[in-house]
C-alpha positions as CSV (number, residue, x, y, z in Angstrom):
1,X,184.0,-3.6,340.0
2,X,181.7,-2.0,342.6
3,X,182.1,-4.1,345.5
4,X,183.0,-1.4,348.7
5,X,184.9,-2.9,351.5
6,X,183.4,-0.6,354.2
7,X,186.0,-1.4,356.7
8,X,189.2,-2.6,357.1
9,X,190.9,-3.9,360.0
10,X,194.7,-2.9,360.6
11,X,197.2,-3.6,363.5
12,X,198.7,-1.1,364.7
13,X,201.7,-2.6,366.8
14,X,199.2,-5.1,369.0
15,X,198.2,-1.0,370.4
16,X,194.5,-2.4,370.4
17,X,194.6,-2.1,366.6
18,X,192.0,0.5,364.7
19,X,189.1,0.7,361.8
20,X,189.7,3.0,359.0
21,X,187.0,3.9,356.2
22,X,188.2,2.1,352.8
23,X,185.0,3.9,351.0
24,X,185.9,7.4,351.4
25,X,185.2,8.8,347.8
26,X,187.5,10.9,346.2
27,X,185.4,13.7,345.6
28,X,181.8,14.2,346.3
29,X,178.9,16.6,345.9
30,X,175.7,16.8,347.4
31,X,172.1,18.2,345.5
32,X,169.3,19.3,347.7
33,X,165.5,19.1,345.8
34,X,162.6,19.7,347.3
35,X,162.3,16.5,349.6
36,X,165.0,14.8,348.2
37,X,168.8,14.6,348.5
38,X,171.3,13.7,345.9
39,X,174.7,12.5,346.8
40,X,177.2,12.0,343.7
41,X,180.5,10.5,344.9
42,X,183.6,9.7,343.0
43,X,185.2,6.6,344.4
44,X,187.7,3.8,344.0
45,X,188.6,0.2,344.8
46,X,190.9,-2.1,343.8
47,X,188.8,-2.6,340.3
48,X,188.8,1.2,339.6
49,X,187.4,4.6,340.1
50,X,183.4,4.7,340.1
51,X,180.6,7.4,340.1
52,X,177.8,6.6,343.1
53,X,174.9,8.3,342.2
54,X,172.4,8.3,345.6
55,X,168.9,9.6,345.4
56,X,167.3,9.9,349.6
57,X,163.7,10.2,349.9
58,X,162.9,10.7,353.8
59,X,165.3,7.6,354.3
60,X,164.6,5.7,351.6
61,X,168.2,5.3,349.0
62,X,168.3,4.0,345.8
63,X,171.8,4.1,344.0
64,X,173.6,3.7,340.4
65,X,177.0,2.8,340.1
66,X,178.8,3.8,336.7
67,X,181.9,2.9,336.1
68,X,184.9,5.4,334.8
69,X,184.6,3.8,331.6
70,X,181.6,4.8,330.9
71,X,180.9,8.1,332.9
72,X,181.8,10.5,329.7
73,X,178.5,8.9,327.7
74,X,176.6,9.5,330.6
75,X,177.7,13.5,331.0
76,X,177.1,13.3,327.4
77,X,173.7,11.9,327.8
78,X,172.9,14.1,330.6
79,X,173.6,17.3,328.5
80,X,171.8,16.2,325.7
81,X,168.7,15.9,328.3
82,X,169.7,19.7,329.0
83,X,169.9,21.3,325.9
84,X,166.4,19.3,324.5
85,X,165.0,20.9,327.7
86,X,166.8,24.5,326.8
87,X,165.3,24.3,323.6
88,X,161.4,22.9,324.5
89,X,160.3,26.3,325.0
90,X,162.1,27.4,321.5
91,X,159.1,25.1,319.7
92,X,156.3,26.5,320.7
């Protein structure tokens, strides 16, 4: 599902032909923290649409891929994490 064909070839009328970008995402968003950047991309291939989650540390990436099947339980999940964290300093 996740494999990204970075570029494609395309003739253009034997005009020398030209590359365009088949991993554009859809829609994307990018999170600045401290010395780390967050890039959150929506994307699709021929499987389906994806979420790329990419965390940068000074040049180092590490990535998640989750799939539009299952990108509601993770917003789900992820607000779960928010509210316990809302509610922390309500137990003391």
């Amino acid at each position: 599902m996740f494999e990204e064909e970075e570029e494609e070839e395309e003739d253009n009328n034997n005009n020398g032909g030209y590359r365009r970008r088949r991993d554009e995402p859809l829609y994307t968003e990018k999170i600045f923290s401290d010395r780390k950047v967050f890039f959150i991309d929506l994307k699709a291939n021929d499987r389906g649409k994806f979420l790329k989650i990419t965390e940068d540390v000074r040049g180092r990436r590490d990535t998640i891929m989750v799939p539009e099947e299952s990108l509601q339980e993770l917003i789900d999940a992820l607000n779960n994490v928010s509210e316990y964290l809302k509610n922390e300093g309500d137990q003391d």
